[in-house]
C-alpha positions in Angstrom: 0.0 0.0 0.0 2.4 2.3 1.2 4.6 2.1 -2.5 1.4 4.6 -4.2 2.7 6.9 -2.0 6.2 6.9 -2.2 6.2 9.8 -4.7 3.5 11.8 -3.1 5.4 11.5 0.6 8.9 13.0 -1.6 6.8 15.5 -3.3 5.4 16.5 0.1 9.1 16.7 1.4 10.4 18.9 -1.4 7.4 21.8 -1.0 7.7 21.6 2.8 11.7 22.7 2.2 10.8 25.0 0.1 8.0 26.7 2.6 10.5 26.5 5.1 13.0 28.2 2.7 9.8 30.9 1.6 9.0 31.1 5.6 12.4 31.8 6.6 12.8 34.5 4.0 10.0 36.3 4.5 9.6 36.2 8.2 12.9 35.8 9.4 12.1 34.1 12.3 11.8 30.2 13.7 7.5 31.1 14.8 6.9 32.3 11.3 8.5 29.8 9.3 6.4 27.1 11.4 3.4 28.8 10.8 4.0 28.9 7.1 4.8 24.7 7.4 1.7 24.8 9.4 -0.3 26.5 6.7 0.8 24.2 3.6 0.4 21.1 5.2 -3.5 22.4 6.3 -3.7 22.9 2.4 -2.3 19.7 1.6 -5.1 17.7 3.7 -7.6 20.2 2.5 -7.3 19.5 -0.9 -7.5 15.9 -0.2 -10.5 15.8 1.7 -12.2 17.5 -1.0 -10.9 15.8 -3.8 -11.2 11.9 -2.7 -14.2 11.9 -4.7 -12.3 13.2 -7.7 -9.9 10.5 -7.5 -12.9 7.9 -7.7 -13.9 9.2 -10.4 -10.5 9.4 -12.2 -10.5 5.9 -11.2 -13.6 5.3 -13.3 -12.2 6.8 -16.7 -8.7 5.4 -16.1 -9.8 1.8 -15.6 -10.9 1.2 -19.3 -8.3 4.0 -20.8 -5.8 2.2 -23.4 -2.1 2.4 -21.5 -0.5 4.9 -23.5 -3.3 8.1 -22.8 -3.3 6.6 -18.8 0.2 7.1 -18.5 0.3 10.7 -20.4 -2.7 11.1 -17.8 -0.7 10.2 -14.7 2.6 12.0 -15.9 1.7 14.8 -17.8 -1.6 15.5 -16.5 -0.5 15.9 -13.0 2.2 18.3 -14.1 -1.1 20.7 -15.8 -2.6 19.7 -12.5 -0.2 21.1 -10.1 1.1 24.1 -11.8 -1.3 24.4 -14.0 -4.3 25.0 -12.0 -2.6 25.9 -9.0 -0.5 28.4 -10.1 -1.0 29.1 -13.8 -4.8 29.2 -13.2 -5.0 31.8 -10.7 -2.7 34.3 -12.4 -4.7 34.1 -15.5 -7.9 35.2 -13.5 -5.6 38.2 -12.2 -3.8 38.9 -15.6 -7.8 38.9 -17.1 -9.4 40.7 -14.4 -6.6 43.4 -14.1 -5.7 43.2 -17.6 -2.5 42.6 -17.0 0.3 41.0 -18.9 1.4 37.7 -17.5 4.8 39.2 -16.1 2.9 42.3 -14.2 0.0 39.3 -12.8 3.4 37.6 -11.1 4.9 40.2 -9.7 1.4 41.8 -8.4 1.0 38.1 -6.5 4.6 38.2 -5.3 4.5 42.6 -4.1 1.0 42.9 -3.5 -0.7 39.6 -2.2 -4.0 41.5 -0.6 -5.0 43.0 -4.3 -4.2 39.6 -5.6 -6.3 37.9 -3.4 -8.9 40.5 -4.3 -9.2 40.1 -7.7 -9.2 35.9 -6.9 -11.8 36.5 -5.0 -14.3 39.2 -7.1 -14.4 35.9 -9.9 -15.7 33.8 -7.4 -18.9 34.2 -9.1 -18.2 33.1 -12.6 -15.9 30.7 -11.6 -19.1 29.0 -9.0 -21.0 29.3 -12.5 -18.6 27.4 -14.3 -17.5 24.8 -12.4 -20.9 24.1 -10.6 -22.9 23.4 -13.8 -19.5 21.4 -15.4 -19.9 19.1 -12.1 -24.1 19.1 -12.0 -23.3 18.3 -15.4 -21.5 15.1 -14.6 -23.2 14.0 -11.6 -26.6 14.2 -13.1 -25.7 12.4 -16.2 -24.3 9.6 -14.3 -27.7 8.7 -12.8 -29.1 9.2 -16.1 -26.6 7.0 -17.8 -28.8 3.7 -19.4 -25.7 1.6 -19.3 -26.6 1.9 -15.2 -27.4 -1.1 -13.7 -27.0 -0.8 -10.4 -28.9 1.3 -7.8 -26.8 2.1 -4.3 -30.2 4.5 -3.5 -33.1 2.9 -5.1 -35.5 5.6 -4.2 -33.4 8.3 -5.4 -31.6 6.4 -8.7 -34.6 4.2 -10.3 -36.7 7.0 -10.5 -33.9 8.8 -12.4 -33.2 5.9 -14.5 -36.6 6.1 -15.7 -36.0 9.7 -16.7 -33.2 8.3 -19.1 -34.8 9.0 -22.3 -36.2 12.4 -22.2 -33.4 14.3 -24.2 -31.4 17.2 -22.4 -32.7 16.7 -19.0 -29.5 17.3 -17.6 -28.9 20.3 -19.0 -32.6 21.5 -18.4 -31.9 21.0 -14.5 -28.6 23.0 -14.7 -30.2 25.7 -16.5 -33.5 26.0 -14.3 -30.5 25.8 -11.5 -28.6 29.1 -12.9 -31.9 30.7 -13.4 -33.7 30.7 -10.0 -30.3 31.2 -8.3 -29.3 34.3 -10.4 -32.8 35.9 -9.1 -31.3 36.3 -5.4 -27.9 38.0 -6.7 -27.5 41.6 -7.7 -28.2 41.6 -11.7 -24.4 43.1 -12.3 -23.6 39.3 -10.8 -26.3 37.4 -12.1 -25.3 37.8 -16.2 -21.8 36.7 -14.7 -23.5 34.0 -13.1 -25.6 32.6 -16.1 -22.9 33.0 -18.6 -20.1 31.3 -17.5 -22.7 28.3 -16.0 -23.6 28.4 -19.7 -19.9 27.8 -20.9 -19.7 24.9 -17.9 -22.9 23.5 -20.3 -20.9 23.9 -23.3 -17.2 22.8 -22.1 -19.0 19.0 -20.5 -21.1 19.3 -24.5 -17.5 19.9 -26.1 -16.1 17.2 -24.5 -18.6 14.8 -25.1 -18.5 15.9 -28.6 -15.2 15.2 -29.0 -15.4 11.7 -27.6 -18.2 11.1 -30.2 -16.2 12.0 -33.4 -13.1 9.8 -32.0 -14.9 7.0 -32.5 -16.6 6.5 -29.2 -20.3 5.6 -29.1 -22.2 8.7 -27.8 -24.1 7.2 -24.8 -22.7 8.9 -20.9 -20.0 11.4 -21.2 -17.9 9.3 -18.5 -17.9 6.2 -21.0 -17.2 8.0 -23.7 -14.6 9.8 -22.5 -12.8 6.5 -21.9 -13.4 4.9 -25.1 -11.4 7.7 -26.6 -7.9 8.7 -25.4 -7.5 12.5 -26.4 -11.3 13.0 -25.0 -10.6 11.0 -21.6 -8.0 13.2 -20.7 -9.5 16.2 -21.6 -12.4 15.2 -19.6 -10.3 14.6 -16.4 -8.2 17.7 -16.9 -11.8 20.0 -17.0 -12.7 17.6 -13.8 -9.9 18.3 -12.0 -10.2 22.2 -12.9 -14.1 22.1 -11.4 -13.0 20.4 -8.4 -10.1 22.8 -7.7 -11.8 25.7 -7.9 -13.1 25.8 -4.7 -9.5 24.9 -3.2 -8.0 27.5 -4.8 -11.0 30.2 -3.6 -10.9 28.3 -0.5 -7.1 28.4 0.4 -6.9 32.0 0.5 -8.9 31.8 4.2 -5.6 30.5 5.3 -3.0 32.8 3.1 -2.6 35.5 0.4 0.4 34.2 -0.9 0.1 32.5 -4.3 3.5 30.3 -3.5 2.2 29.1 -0.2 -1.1 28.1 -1.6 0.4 26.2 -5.0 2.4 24.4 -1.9 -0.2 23.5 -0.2 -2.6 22.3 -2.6 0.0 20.5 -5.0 0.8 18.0 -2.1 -3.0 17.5 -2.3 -3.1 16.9 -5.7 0.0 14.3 -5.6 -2.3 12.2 -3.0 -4.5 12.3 -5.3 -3.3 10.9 -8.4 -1.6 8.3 -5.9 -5.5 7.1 -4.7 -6.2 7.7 -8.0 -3.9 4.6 -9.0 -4.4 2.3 -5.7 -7.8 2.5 -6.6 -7.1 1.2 -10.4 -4.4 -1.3 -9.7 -6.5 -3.0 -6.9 -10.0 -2.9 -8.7 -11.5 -1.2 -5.5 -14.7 0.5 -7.8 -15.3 -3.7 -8.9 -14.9 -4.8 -5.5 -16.9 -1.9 -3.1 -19.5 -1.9 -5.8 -21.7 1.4 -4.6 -18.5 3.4 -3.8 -18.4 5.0 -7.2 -22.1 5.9 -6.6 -20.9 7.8 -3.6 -18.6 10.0 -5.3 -21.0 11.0 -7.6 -23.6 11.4 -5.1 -20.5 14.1 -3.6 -20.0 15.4 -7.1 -23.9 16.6 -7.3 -23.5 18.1 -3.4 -20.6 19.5 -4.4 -22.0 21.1 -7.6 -25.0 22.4 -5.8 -23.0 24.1 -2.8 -20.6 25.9 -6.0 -23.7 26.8 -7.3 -25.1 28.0 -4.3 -22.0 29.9 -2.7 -22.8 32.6 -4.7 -25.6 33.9 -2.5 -24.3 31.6 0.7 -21.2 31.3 2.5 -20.6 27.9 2.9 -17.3 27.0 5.0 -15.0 24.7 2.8 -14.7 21.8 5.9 -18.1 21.9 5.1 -17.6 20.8 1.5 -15.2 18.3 2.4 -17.5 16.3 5.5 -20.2 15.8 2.8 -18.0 14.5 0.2 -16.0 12.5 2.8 -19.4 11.4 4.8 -21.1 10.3 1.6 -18.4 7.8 0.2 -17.5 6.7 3.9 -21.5 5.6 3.8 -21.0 4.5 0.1 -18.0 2.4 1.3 -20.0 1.0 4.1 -23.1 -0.2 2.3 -20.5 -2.1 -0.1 -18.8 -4.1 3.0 -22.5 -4.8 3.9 -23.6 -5.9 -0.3 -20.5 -8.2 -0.1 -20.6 -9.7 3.3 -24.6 -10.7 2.1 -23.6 -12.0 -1.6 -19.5 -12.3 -1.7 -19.9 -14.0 -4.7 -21.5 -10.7 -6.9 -17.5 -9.3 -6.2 -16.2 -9.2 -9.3 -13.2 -7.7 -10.9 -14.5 -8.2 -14.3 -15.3 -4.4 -14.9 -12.0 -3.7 -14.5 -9.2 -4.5 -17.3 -6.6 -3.3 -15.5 -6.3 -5.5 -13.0 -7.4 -8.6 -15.1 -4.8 -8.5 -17.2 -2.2 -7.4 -14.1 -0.9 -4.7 -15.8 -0.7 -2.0 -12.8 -0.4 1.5 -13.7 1.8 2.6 -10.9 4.3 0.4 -12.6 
């Protein structure tokens, strides 16, 4: 178990050095630099907290990915994950926002932290639009998949199943979403709101598009996005975006500082990929059968509290107990399913590990 996390635990070594290094030079003193250390390991288990559900679901496209886009994934996709949307990401909202030049949006993070953090924060709004329809847009789709067999919630998933056919449903529930929520927001925010929730709608169509024309079959965005390599990993690259938005809005309740944060939250997103494989290479989503119903159940909360934030405050432990409480139950109601019928276990679903090809390897 512990050899999925080598790399994450060396990762996590390197940025604490270097926040002790940043600490040390900008406080000068022993108290600060441990507060700083403090700060970016908080981030770290932050970000995981409220991204275990995003590495279920990474699970879920990479398990029936050929080898050759998995491994560009896992190596080159955690590069755009760590830098890109921890650091790269948050100076383009700046270098938009202020239009600024790329140069003038990095040396505005490094001389003036508070006005950065400003400007991060007056986005909030279009970026909750964005990401919360992109991740309704997944969650809901999932339960209207009709490749979906099984039912964790029958109460809650056969009466969606039944909704399968009605074209656009999905995107009908996001849009009624945007609407009623942009009529308790001042209207300056509310065309924010509804336009970049429209371009979530359009990225998720986009990507499902592009799964389509590379030869996959057109039925749930999830499946198709496996089927086809480019399309998969564009899929988990805008996943990974929506989920980090409200790390990186999130992380600036603890610090201003742009280095400090990208600290922080790449040690999160290391962990990640690292469950991310465990949970390939030992078919967990075959074996705990209603645990990948959990994180999708933690996608739509998740979706709905992005959505929502733009008229609430809504604490980020918050975020991460509901995600965390809803695959823990997910989890437990698999040991239950198994200990009742241990032979419906299966590993069948998953190619990867038939074939014993791991993909930490």
């Amino acid at each position: 178990m512990l050899k999925y996390y080598k790399g994450s635990l060396l990762f996590t070594l390197l940025c604490l050095a270097l926040a002790a290094w940043l600490g040390f030079q900008s406080t000068g003193t022993l108290p600060g630099t441990l507060g700083i250390l403090w700060i970016v390991l908080v981030l770290g288990v932050l970000e995981v907290s409220l991204s275990f559900d995003n590495a279920v679901v990474n699970a879920t496209v990479l398990r029936d990915m050929d080898d050759k886009w998995r491994h560009r994934f896992l190596t080159w996709g955690i590069l755009i994950a760590v830098f890109g949307m921890r650091i790269v990401f948050p100076l383009a909202i700046v270098a938009i926002a202020a239009h600024l030049g790329p140069i003038e949006a990095v040396k505005l993070a490094a001389g003036d932290p508070v006005r950065y953090e400003q400007i991060i924060t007056s986005a909030h709004v279009g970026i909750s639009g964005f990401g919360g329809s992109f991740l309704a847009m997944v969650g809901l789709n999932f339960f209207l998949d009709d490749e979906k067999e099984e039912h964790w919630l029958p109460v809650i998933e056969r009466p969606l199943s039944a909704l399968r056919d009605i074209s656009g449903l999905a995107t009908g529930i996001v849009l009624l979403a945007l609407y009623v929520i942009s009529q308790f927001i001042p209207a300056e925010e509310a065309m924010t709101f509804i336009t970049s929730g429209i371009f979530g709608l359009l990225t998720y169509i986009a990507v499902h598009a592009i799964g389509v024309m590379l030869g996959s079959d057109g039925d749930a965005v999830t499946g198709a996005a496996a089927r086809s390599g480019f399309a998969a990993f564009l899929y988990l690259e805008v996943l990974d975006a929506s989920f980090s938005f409200d790390g990186v809005i999130g992380a600036f309740a603890l610090s201003n500082n742009l280095f400090i944060i990208a600290l922080g939250l790449g040690i999160g997103a290391m962990f990640v990929r690292s469950m991310t494989i465990m949970l390939v290479d030992h078919g967990t989503l075959a074996q705990y059968r209603y645990l990948e119903h959990g994180a999708f159940y933690a996608i739509v909360a998740l979706a709905a509290i992005m959505l929502l934030s733009v008229r609430f405050h809504i604490p980020e432990t918050i975020t991460g107990l509901i995600g965390a409480t809803l695959i823990g139950l997910a989890f437990w109601a698999s040991v239950r399913s198994n200990r009742k019928a241990p032979e419906g276990i299966s590993h069948g679903g998953d190619p990867v590990r038939a074939a014993g090809k791991p993909i930490g390897d």
